[in-house]
C-alpha positions as CSV (number, residue, x, y, z in Angstrom):
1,X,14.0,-4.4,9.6
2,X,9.9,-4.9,10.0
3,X,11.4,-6.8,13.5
4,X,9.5,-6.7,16.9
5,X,10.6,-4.2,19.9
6,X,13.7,-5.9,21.7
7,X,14.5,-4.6,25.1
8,X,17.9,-3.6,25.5
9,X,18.6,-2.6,28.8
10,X,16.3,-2.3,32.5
11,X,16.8,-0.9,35.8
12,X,14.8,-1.6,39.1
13,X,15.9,-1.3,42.6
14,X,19.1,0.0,42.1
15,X,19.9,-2.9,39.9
16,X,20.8,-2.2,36.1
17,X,21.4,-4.5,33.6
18,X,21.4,-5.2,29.9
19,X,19.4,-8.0,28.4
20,X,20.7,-11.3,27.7
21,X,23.1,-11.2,24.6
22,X,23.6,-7.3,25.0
23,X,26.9,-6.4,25.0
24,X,27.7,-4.1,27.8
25,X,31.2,-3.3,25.9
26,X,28.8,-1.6,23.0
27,X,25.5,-0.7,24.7
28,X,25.5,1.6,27.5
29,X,22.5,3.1,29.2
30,X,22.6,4.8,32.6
31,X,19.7,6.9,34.6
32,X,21.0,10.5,35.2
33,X,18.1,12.0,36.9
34,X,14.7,12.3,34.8
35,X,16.7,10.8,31.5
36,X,18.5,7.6,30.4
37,X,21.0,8.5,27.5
38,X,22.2,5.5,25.7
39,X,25.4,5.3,24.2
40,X,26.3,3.2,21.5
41,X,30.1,2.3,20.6
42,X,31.6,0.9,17.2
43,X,28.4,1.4,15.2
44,X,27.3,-1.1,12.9
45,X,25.4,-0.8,9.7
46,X,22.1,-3.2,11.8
47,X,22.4,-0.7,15.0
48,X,20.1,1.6,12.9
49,X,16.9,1.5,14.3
50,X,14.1,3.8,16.6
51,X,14.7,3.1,20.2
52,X,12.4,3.9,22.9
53,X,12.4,4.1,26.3
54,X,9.5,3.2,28.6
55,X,9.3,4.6,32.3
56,X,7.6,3.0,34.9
57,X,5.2,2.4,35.5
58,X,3.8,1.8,32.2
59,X,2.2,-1.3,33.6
60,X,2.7,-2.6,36.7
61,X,2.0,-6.4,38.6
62,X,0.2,-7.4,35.9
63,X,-2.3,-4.9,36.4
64,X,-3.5,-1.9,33.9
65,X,-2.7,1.8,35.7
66,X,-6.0,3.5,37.3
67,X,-6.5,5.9,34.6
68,X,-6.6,2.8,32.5
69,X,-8.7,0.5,33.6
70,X,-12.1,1.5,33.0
71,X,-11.5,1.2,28.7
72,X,-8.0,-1.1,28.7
73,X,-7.1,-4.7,29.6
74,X,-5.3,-7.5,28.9
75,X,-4.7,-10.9,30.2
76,X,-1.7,-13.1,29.7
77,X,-3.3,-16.5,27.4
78,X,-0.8,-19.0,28.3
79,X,-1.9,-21.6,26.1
80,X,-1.8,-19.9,23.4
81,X,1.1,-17.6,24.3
82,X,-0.3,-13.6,23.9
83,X,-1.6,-11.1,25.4
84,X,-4.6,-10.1,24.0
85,X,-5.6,-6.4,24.1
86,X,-9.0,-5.4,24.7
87,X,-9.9,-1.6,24.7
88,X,-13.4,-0.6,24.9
89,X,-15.3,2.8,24.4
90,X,-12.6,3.0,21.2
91,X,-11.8,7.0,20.9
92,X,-9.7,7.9,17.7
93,X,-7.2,9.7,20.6
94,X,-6.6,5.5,20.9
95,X,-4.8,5.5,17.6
96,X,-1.1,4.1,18.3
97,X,1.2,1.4,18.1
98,X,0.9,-0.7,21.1
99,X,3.7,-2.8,22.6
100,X,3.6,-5.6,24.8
101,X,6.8,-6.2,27.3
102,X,7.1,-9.3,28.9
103,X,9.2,-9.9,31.8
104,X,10.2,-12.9,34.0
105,X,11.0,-10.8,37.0
């Protein structure tokens, strides 16, 4: 509880896999046209949680998405380790909870 987002599971290229210490026996997620059910076998009491899904492109190459990029940005702070967030013009339609996935692609 009150943990960070975890991914679970990605696809790309025809290539699916679940993240590193994912069981594959207990998490299952497949694409089956426009949705990706997610089966889940011999719950546990700590396998209560929200899970999302993100489609691509959310954000791709590093780069924010055209519709974007006049207000958001972010840039990866390797010294310090974050990505910092900057959203400009601020609009209360910009209320949300923001996540940041990292990948080593």
């Amino acid at each position: 509880m009150g943990d960070f987002p975890k991914y679970l599971w990605k696809s790309y290229v025809g290539i699916s896999e679940n993240a590193p210490g994912i069981s594959g026996e207990r998490f299952k997620a497949t694409t089956n046209g426009t949705s990706v059910p997610l089966k889940i076998q011999k719950l546990q009491l700590t396998d209560s949680a929200v899970y999302y899904c993100a489609l691509r492109p959310t954000i791709g190459e590093g780069k924010t998405m055209k519709e974007f990029e006049e207000r958001f940005s972010s840039t990866l702070d390797s010294t310090l380790r974050s990505v910092p967030l900057k959203i400009q013009k601020l609009q209360l339609t910009d209320s949300a909870v923001y996540y940041c996935a990292l990948s080593n692609l």
